[in-house]
C-alpha positions in Angstrom: 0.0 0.0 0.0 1.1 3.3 -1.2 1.7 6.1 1.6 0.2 9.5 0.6 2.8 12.3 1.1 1.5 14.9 2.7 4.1 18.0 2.1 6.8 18.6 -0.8 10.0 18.8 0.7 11.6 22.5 0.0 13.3 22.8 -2.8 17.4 23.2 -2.5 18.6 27.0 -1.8 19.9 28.7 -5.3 23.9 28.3 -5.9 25.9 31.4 -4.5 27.2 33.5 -7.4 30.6 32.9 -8.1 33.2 35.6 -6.8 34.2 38.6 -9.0 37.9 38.8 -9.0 39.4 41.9 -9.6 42.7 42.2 -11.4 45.2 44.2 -10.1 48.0 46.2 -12.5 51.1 44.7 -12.1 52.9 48.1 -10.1 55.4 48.1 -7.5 54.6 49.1 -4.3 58.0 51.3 -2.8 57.4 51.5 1.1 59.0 54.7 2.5 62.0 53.6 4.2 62.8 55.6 7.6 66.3 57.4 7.0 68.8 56.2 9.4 70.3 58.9 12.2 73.0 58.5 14.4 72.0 59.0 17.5 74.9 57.4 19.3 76.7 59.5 22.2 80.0 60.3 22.3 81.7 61.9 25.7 81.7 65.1 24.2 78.2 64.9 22.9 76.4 67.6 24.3 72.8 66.5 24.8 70.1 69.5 25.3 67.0 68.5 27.6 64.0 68.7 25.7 61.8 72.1 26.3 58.9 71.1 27.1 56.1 73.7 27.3 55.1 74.4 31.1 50.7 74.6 31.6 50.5 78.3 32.3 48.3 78.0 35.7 45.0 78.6 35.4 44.8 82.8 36.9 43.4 82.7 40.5 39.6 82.8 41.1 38.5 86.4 41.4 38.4 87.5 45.5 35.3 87.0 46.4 32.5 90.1 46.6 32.8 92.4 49.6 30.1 91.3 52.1 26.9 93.5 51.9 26.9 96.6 54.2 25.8 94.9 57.8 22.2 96.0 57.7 20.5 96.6 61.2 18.3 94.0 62.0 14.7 95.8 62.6 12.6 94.2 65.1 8.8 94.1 65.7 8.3 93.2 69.1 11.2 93.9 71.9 11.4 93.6 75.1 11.2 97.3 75.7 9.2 99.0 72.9 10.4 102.6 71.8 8.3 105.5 73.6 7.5 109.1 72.6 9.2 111.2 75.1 8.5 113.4 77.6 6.8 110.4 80.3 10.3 109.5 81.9 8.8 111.1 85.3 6.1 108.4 85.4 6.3 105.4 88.2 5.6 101.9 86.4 6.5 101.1 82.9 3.1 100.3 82.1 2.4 104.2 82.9 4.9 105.3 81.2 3.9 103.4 77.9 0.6 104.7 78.3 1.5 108.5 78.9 3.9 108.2 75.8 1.0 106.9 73.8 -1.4 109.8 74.9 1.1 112.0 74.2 2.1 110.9 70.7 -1.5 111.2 69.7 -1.4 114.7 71.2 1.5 115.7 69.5 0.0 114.1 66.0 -3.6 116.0 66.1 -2.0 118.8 66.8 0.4 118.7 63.7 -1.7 117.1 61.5 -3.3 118.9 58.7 -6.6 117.8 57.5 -6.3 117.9 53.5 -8.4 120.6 52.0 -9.2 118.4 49.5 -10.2 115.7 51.8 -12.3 118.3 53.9 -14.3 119.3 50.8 -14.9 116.1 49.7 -15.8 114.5 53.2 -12.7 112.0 53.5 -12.8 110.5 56.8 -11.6 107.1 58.1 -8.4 105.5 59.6 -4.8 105.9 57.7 -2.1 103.7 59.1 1.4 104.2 58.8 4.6 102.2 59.9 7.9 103.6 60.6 11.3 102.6 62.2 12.3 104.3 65.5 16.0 103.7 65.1 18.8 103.0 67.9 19.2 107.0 68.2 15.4 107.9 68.7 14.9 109.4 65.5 11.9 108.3 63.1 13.2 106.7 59.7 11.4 104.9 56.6 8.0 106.4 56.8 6.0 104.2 54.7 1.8 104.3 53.9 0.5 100.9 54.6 -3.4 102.0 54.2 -4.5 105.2 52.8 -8.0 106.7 52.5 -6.9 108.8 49.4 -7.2 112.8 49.3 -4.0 113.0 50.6 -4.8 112.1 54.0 -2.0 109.7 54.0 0.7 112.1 53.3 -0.4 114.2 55.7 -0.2 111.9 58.6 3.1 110.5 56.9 4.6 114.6 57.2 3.3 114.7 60.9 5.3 111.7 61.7 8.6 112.3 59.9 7.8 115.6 62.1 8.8 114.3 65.6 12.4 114.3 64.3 12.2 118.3 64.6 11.3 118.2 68.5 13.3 119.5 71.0 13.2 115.1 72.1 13.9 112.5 70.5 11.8 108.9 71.0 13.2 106.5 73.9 14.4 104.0 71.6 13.2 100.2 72.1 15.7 97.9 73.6 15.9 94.2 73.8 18.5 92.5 76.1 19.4 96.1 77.5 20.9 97.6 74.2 19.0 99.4 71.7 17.5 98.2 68.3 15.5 99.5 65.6 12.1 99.1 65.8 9.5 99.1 63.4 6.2 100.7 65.2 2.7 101.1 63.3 0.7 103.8 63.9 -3.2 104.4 63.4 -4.3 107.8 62.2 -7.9 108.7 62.6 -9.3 111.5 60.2 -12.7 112.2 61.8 -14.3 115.7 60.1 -16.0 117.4 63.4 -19.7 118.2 63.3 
């Protein structure tokens, strides 16, 4: 009985081609031939060191920048805030703080000067200002936090940079017995009367 075949077997792979050979002209090949030097040493023979070229050194890094002028540190809260003068004469510190407050506001009111502009228009409500009562008493960086506009804000700003031109100047605040700047906010009150 005849088996049935069931696959052709593959046929055989195709016959490499055969190799191109390339023919080469018949030319003589002259190799460079290193000239001979005599390099053998006699006593006499002088023999200079090589020079060899010496790394220039990389220039030194550039000094560093000066440190930045040592700016006072300016505190908020110390153990002994600044006071307007003129309440030394009081007993308790508490006193005292509270005369100097009074007598701040006195000394405000009666050198503030209510805009004209403000006036006429009705401009009333509460500007606040912060400044820096330095190590010597005097008032410094006058700034405007909150204005109410018609110039109200300048004018309490020109009342404060004021209280350099008294006869006093503030007891500055202290903390651990010497003294420090201080930054102090103030509320001004612009109230039109009647």
């Amino acid at each position: 009985m005849d088996i049935p075949r069931t696959a052709e077997p593959p046929p055989p792979p195709p016959p490499p081609p055969p190799p191109v050979i390339q023919e080469v002209p018949d030319t003589e090949i002259i190799e460079d031939k290193p000239e001979f030097v005599d390099n053998s040493v006699q006593e006499e023979t002088k023999v200079d060191a090589p020079v060899v070229e010496t790394k220039k050194a990389p220039p030194p890094p550039p000094p560093p920048p000066p440190p930045a002028p040592h700016e006072e540190e300016i505190f908020k809260v110390v153990e002994q805030m600044p006071r307007f003068p003129g309440c030394e004469d009081k007993g308790t510190e508490k006193e005292k703080e509270d005369c100097a407050k009074t007598k701040m506001l006195e000394y405000i009111y009666k050198n503030l000067k209510y805009p004209a502009i403000a006036r006429e228009n009705g401009v009333e409500g509460q500007v606040v200002l912060q400044f820096v009562v330095d190590k010597d008493g005097s008032i410094t960086d006058t700034k405007i936090v909150r204005d109410i506009g018609a110039g109200c804000g300048e004018a309490a700003s020109t009342a404060v940079t004021g209280m350099n031109n008294m006869g006093k100047k503030w007891i500055p605040g202290k903390q651990r017995g010497r003294p420090v700047r201080v930054l102090y906010t103030l509320p001004v009150k612009f109230k039109l009367e009647g």
